[in-house]
ZAMI-433044 format. One line per field, with one value per residue (C-alpha): z, y, x; residue in three letters; chain; residue number from 0. Coordinates in nm, 2 decimals, always signed. Example, Ala and Ser with C-alpha at 12.3 -4.5 7.8 and 13.67 -1.06 7.14 Angstrom:
<nodes>
zz <- (+0.78,+0.71)
yy <- (-0.45,-0.11)
xx <- (+1.23,+1.37)
rest <- (ALA,SER)
kette <- (A,A)
nr <- (0,1)
</nodes>
This chain:
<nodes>
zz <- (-14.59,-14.61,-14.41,-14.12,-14.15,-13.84,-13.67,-13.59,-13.49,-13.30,-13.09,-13.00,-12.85,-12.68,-12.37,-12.31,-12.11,-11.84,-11.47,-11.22,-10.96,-10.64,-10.36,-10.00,-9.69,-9.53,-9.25,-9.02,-8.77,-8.81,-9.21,-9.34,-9.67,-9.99,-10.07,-10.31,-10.09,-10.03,-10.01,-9.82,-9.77,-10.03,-9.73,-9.44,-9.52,-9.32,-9.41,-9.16,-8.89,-8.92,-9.06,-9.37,-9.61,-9.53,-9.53,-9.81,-9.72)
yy <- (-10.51,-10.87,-11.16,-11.31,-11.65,-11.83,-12.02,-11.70,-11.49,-11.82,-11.82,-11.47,-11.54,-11.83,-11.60,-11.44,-11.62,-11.58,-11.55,-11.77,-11.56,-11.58,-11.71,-11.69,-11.86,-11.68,-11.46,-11.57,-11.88,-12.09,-12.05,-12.11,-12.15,-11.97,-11.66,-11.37,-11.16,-10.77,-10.82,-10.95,-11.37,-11.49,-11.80,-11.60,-11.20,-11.11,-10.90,-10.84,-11.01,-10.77,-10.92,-10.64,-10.88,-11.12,-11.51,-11.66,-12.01)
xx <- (+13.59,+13.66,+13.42,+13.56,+13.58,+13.32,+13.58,+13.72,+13.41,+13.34,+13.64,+13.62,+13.28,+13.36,+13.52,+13.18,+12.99,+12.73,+12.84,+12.72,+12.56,+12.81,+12.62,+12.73,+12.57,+12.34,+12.44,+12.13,+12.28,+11.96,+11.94,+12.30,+12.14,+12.31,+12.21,+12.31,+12.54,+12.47,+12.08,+11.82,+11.80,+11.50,+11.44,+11.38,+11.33,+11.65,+11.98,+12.27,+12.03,+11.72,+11.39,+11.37,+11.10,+10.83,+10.94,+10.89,+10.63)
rest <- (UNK,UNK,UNK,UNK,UNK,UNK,UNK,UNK,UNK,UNK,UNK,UNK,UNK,UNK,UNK,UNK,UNK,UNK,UNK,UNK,UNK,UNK,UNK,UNK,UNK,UNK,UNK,UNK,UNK,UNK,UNK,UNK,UNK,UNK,UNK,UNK,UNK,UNK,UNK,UNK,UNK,UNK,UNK,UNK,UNK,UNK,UNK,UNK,UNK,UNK,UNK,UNK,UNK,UNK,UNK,UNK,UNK)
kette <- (A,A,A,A,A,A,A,A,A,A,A,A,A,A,A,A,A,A,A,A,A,A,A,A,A,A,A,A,A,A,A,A,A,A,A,A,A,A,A,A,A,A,A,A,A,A,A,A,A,A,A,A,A,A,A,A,A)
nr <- (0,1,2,3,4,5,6,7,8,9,10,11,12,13,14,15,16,17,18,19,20,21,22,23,24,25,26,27,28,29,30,31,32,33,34,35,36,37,38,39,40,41,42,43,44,45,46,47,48,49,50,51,52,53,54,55,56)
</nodes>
C-alpha cells in the first residue's frame, strides 16, 4: 500500500466540518430570542407555549 501524499488526505478533510447548531426564534411572543428548535427555550423554561423547565436567572 502506497502513502498518500498530505495535500490529498488534507483536502479530503477539508469537507468535514462542524455544523452550526440551527437556531430558531423562540416560539414564546415575549422571548423572541434564538433557541435550538424541537426543545424546550434555555431563557425562559417553555416549549410550544407551556412552562416545561424552570427559568433560567
Amino acid at each position: 500500500m502506497r502513502k498518500k501524499p498530505r495535500a490529498r488526505t488534507r483536502r479530503r478533510r477539508a469537507h468535514r466540518t462542524a455544523a452550526r447548531p440551527a437556531l430558531v426564534a423562540c416560539a414564546d411572543p415575549v422571548c423572541g430570542r434564538p433557541a435550538p428548535g424541537h426543545i424546550a427555550c434555555p431563557h425562559r423554561g417553555t416549549c410550544r407555549g407551556r412552562r416545561v423547565l424552570p427559568p433560567a436567572p
